[in-house]
C-alpha positions in Angstrom: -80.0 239.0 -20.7 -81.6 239.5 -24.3 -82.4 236.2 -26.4 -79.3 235.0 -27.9 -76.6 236.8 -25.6 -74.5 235.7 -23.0 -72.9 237.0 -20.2 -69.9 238.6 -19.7 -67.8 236.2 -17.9 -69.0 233.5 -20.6 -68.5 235.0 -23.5 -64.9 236.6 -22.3 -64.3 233.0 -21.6 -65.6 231.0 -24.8 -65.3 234.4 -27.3 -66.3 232.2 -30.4 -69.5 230.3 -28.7 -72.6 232.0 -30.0 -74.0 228.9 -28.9 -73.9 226.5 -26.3 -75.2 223.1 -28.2 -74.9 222.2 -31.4 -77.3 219.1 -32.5 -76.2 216.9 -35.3 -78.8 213.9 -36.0 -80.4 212.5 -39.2 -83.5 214.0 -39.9 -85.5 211.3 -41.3 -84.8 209.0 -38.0 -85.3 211.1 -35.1 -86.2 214.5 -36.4 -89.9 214.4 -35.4 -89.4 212.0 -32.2 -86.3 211.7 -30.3 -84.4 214.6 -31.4 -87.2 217.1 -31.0 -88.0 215.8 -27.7 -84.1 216.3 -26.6 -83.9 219.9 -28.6 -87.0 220.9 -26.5 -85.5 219.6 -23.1 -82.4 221.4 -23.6 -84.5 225.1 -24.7 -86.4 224.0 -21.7 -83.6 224.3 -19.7 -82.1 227.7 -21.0 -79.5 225.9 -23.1 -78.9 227.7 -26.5 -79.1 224.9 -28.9 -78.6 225.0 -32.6 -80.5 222.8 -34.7 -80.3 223.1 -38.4 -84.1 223.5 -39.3 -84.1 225.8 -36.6 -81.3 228.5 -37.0 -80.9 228.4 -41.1 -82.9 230.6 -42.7 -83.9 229.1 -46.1 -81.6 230.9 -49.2 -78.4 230.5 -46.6 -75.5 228.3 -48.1 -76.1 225.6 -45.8 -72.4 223.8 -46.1 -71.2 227.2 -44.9 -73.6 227.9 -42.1 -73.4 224.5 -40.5 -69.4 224.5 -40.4 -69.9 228.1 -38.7 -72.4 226.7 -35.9 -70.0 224.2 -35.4 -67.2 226.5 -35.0 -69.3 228.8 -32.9 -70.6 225.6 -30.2 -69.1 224.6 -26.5 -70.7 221.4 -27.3 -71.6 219.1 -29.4 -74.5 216.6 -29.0 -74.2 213.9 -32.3 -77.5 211.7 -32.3 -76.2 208.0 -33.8 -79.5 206.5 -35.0 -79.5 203.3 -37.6 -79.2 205.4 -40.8 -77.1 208.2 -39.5 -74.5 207.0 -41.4 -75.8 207.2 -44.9 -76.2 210.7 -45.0 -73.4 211.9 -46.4 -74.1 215.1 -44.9 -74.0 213.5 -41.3 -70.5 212.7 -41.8 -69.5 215.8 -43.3 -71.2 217.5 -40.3 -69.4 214.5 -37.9 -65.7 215.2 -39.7 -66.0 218.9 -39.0 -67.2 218.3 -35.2 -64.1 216.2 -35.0 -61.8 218.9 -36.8 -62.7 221.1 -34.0 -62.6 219.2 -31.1 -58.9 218.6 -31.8 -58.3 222.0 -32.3 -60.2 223.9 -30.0 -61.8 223.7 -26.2 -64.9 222.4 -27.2 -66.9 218.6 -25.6 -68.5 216.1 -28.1 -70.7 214.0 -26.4 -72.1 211.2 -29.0 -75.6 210.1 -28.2 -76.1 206.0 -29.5 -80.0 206.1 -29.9 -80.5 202.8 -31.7 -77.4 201.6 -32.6 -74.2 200.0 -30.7 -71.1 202.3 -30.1 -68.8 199.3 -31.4 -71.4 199.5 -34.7 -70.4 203.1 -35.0 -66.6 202.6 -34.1 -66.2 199.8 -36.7 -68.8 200.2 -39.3 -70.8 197.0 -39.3 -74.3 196.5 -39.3 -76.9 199.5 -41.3 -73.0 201.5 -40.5 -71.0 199.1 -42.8 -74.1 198.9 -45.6 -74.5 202.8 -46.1 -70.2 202.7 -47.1 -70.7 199.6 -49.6 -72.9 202.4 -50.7 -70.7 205.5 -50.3 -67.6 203.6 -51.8 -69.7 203.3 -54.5 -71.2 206.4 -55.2 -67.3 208.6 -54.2 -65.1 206.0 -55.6 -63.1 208.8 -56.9 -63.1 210.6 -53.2 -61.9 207.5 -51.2 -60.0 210.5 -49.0 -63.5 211.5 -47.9 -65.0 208.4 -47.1 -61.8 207.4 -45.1 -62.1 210.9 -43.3 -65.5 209.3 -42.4 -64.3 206.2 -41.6 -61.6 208.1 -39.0 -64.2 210.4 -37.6 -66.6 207.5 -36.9 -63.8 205.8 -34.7 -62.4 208.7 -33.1 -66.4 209.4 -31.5 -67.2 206.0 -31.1 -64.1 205.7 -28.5 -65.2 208.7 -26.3 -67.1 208.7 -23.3 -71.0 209.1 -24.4 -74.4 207.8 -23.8 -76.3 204.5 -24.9 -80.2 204.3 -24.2 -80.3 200.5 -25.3 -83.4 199.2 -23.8 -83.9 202.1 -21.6 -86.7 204.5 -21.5 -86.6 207.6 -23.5 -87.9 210.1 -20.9 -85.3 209.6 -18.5 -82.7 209.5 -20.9 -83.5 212.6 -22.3 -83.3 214.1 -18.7 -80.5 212.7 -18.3 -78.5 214.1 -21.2 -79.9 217.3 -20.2 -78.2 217.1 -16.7 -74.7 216.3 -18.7 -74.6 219.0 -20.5 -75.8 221.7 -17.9 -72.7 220.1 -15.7 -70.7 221.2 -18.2 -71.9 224.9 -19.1 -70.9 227.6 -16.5 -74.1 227.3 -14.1 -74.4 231.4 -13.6 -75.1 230.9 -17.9 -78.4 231.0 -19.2 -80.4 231.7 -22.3 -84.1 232.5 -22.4 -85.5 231.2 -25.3 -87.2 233.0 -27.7 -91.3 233.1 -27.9 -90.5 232.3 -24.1 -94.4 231.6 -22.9 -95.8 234.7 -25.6 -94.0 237.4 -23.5 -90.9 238.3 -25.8 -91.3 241.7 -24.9 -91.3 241.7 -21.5 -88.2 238.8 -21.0 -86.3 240.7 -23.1 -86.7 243.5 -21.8 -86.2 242.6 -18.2 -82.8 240.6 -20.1 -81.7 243.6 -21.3 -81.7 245.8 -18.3 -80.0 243.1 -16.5 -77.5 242.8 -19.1 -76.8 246.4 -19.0 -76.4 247.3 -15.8 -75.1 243.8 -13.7 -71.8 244.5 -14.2 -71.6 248.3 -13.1 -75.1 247.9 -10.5 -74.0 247.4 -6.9 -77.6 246.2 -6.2 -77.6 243.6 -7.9 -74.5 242.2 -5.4 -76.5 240.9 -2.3 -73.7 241.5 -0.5 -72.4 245.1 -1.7 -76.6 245.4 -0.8 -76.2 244.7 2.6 -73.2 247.1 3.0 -74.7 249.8 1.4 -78.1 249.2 3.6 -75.7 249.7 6.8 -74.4 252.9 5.5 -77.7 254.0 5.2 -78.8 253.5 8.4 -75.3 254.5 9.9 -75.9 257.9 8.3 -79.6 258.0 9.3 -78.7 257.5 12.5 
């Protein structure tokens, strides 16, 4: 299967999921720590993941490109770290993530890195300074900051995962394992720049993307039959 392609029974299945993960996070708290080490893990592990810095090429009306990731995830992974909240392009990313989860098949699994679910559910804490600040600043677009206000409950009452005292490690693995139960296990993706042999993986990818749905020997089964006829006949 070619970088960036799925197969058959996947796609047929989820026809708007280019990808499989879509990572929302605040940059400037976890971008070079946490979130990197938990973007890695899941490449690792053949997930497709989108992450902005990743997947927008620079010139690209970035409003437009993130709500079409969005659209285009199974999942989505949203990184609640202690200043997530006063980006007011977090919760423009967390109110479309929202949108589609009522309105499509999709799982949002919230991640609570430093912070409290019941400090993302209710605002208080670094949550309820960033809206003084926001109520400020779009005093004339209280809709939106109530639309974050909604979105910010609605996540903070699904199931998800707090790493509190925990170590970060296992955690990671551990959200790794969550989402690869919920992805069709026969799916994978091989990332690109896979170990310096692009050529070679996506090659082999592509072959195998060609031919496994019409290619009898790639059945073990139809393999065996078609072994006894051989021998049948030879005999």
């Amino acid at each position: 299967m070619a970088a960036g392609k799925y197969q058959e029974s996947y796609s047929s299945r989820f026809p708007n999921c280019k990808y499989q993960v879509f990572l929302s996070f605040r940059g400037e708290d976890t971008r070079k720590n946490f979130t990197d080490h938990l973007y890695t893990a899941l490449v690792q592990a053949g997930i497709h993941t989108f992450r902005d810095d990743n997947e927008i090429r620079r010139g690209e009306n970035i409003d437009f490109e993130l709500q079409k990731a969005i659209q285009q995830s199974k999942i989505s992974i949203i990184v609640f770290s202690k200043d997530y909240a006063s980006s007011r392009w977090c919760l423009d990313e967390l109110v479309m993530i929202m949108e589609r989860k009522r309105n499509a098949d999709c799982i949002v699994l919230p991640i609570f890195y430093d912070v409290d679910p019941s400090q993302v559910g209710r605002q208080t804490g670094s949550f309820s300074a960033a809206f003084v600040e926001h109520e400020k600043s779009f005093n004339k677009e209280m809709e939106r900051v109530n639309g974050w206000r909604i979105a910010l409950k609605e996540v903070a009452d699904l199931a998800g995962m707090v790493l509190g005292d925990g170590c970060e490690a296992p955690f990671v693995q551990s959200i790794v394992e969550n989402i690869s139960k919920n992805l069709d296990q026969k799916m994978f993706h091989v990332p690109p720049h896979f170990i310096g042999r692009d050529p070679l993986v996506q090659d082999i990818n592509s072959w195998l993307q060609d031919v496994s749905c019409c290619n009898p020997f790639l059945d073990p089964y139809k393999n065996k039959k078609i072994k006894r006829k051989k021998e049948n006949t030879s005999k």
